[in-house]
N, C-alpha and C positions, 0 to 999 in steps of 0.2 A: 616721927615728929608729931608731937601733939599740938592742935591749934586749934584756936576757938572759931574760926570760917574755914570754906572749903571752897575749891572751884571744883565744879562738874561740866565736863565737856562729853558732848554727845550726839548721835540723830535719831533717827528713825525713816526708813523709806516707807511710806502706808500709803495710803490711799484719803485725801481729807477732801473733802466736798465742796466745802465753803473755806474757803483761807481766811477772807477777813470775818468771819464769822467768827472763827476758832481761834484768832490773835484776837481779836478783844476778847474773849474770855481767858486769854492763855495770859493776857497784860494783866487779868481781873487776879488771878493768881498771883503771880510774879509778885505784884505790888501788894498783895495781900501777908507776903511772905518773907517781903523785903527784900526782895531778888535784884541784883544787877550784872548786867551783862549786854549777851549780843546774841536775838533768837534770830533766823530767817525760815519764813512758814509759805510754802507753795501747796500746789494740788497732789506733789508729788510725795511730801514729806517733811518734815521738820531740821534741822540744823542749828544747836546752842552752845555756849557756854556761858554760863551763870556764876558766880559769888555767892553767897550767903554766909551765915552762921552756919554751925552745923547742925542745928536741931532745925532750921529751915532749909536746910538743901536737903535731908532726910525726909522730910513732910512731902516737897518736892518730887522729888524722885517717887515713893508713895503715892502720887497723886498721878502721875506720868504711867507709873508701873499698875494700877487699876483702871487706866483709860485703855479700851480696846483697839483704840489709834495708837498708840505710844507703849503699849504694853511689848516686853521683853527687848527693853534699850539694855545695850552694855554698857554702863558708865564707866567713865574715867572720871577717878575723881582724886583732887588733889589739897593734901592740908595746907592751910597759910594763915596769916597773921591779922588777916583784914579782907574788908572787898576789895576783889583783883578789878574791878570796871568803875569806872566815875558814875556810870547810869547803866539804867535801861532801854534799848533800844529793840523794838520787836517790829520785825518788816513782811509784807508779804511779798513775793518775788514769782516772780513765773517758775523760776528753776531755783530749787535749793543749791544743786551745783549746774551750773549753766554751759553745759556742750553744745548749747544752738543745734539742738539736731533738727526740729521743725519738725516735719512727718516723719522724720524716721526717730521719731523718740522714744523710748523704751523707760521701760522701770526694770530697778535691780531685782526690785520682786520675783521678776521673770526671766531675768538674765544675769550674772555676776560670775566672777570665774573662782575656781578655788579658794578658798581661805586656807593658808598656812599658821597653823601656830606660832610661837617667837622661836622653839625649838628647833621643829621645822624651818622654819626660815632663815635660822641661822646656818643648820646643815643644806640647804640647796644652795645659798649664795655661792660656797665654796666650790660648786660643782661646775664643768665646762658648759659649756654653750649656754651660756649664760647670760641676759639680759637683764639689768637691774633699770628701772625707770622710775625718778620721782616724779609724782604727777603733783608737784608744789611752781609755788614763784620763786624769783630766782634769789628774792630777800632773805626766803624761809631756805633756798639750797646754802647761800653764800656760809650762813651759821652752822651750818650741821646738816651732815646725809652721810648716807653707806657709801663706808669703800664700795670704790670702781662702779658706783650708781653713776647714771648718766643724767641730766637737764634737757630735757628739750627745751630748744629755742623759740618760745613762743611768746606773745607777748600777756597771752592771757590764757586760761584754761579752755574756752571753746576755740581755739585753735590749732587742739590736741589733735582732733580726727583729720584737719590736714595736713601735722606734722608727720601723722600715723602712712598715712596714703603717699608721702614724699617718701618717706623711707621704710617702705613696705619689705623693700629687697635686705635692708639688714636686720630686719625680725623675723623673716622668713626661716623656718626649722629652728629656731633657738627656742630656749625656756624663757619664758617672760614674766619675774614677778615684777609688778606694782607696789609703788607705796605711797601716804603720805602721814598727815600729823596724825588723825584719830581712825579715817579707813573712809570717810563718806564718799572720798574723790573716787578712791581705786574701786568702790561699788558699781558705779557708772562706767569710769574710765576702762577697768576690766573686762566687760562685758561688751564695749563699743569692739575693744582688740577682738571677743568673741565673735561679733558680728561682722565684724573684716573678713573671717576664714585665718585668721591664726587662734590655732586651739589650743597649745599647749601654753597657759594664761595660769599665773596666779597674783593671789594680793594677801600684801601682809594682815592677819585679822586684829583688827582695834589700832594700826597704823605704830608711829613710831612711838609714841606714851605707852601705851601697852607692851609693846616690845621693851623699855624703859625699865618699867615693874618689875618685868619676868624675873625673879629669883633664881632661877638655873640660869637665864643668857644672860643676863645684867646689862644689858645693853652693849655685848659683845657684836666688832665690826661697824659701831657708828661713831663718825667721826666729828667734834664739835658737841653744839647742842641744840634742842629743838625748839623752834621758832611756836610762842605762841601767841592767840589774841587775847591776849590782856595787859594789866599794867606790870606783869612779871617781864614782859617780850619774851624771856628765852629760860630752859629750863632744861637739867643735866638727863642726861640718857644713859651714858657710857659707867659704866659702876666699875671697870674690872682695870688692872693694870695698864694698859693701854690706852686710857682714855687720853684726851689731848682737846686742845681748840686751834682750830683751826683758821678762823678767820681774823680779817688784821682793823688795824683801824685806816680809815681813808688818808689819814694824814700822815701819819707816821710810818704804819708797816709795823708797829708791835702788835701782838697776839690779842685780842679782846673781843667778846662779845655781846659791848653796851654800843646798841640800836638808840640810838638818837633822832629826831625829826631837822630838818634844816633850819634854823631859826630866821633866815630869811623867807619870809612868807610865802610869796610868788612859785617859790621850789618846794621848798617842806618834805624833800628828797628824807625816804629815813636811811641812814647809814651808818658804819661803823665808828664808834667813833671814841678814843681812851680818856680816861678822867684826864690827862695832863694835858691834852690837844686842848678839851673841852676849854681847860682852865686859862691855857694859855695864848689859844687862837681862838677861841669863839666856838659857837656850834653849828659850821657852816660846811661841809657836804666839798663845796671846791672855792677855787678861792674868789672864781667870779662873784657866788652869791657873796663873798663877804665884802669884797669892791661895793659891789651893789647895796647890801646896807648901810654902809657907811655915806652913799651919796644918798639913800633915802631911808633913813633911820626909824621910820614912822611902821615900815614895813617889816619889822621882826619882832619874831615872838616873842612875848615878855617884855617888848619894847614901850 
């Protein structure tokens, strides 16, 4: 596909000194280049995806790829029609990915567990004793993940290392790959299972986009599609005979996977939701919020 923008999604774990230092110059870029998107910049590392044109997401990258912080990112980068983001938003954060470890915090620098290629990854899945874990939300599960991958029940990502320690006893002796969209989570998340004392640990390399690409797996074994952050929501994986979608809409129960916000404000739940529901009940998640707008109308979006 050829297109006049691109989206680049990506991170980098380094070591940055000053955060708000290095986001105002990182903004001083961005808007120098007419970048939009969604960075988050800690002491730990960086975490983006961006829009541009493609002669400015090339400059970009170039400019990322000659900083000795940000040098040797794997981009994922994808062609499209226009900017995928309404703006720029660049935040510093304590944790690019937030496992709340406190003192026991680590960098992937020093700890991550194997990287498997898509190759790779596609021949272990098939293998017994086999543990498949996405480490996503369960918005980003609902649309698309591997057969026979599991969800933990959590309500947020740092609540990963106490779902780990609840069910210690069913990852005990198994194989445990990790996944999720691009690879920053299973970096961390990898590495904590390492620090547990389960050592036979791996993670999928460049996450599910990457796996996507791969020309030999074509996205073999994922089912649906992958959840992402921009104005695309979700984007194909599966390339080979098999592929399918998996998720339904809330209201109906037919197959689709257009992510909608609730248009009742108060909720703004995002959910599944098919053009003919949309058109013909509203874009309302259950049918309270829609009661609920109706006695306060002032309250919906686009209202």
């Amino acid at each position: 596909m050829s297109a006049p923008f691109e989206v680049l999604l990506y991170y980098k774990y380094s070591q940055i000194e000053n955060p708000e230092a290095y986001a105002a110059s990182h903004r001083e870029l961005c808007l120098r280049l007419n970048l939009l998107g969604r960075i988050l910049i800690a002491k730990e590392g960086l975490n983006g995806t961006v829009s541009g044109t493609e002669e400015d997401c090339r400059r970009y990258r170039e400019a990322l790829d000659a900083d000795p912080i940000t040098a040797g990112i794997a981009w994922k980068i994808d062609p499209v029609l226009e900017h995928a983001f309404p703006r720029l938003s660049i935040k510093v954060r304590d944790e690019v990915v937030p496992l709340a470890l406190g003192e026991d915090d680590f960098s992937p620098e020093e700890l991550t567990a194997t990287h498997l290629k898509p190759e790779d990854w596609r021949e272990v899945m098939k293998e017994d004793d086999v543990v498949l874990i996405d480490a996503r939300n369960d918005y980003e599960w609902e649309i698309g993940h591997f057969k026979g991958a599991m969800l933990p029940k959590v309500n947020s990502f740092r609540e990963m290392p106490q779902w780990v320690r609840e069910h210690r006893e069913e990852l005990e002796g198994k194989k445990i790959l990790t996944y999720c969209t691009g690879g920053i989570r299973c970096e961390k998340f990898s590495g904590f299972l390492l620090k547990e004392g389960l050592t036979d640990v791996y993670q999928l390399d460049g996450g599910i986009v990457t796996y996507g690409k791969n020309e030999e797996v074509r996205g073999e074994g994922f089912e649906g599609e992958c959840y992402v952050f921009d104005e695309r929501l979700s984007v194909p994986v599966n390339r080979t005979e098999g592929a399918k979608i998996i998720s339904q809409c809330a209201q109906c129960g037919e197959t689709s996977v257009r992510y909608r916000n609730c248009s009742w404000m108060p909720c703004n739940a995002q959910f599944i939701c098919c053009e003919r529901c949309e058109d013909e009940a509203g874009r309302y998640c259950k049918s309270v919020c829609r009661e609920a707008a109706i006695m306060s109308p002032v309250a919906v979006v686009g209202g």
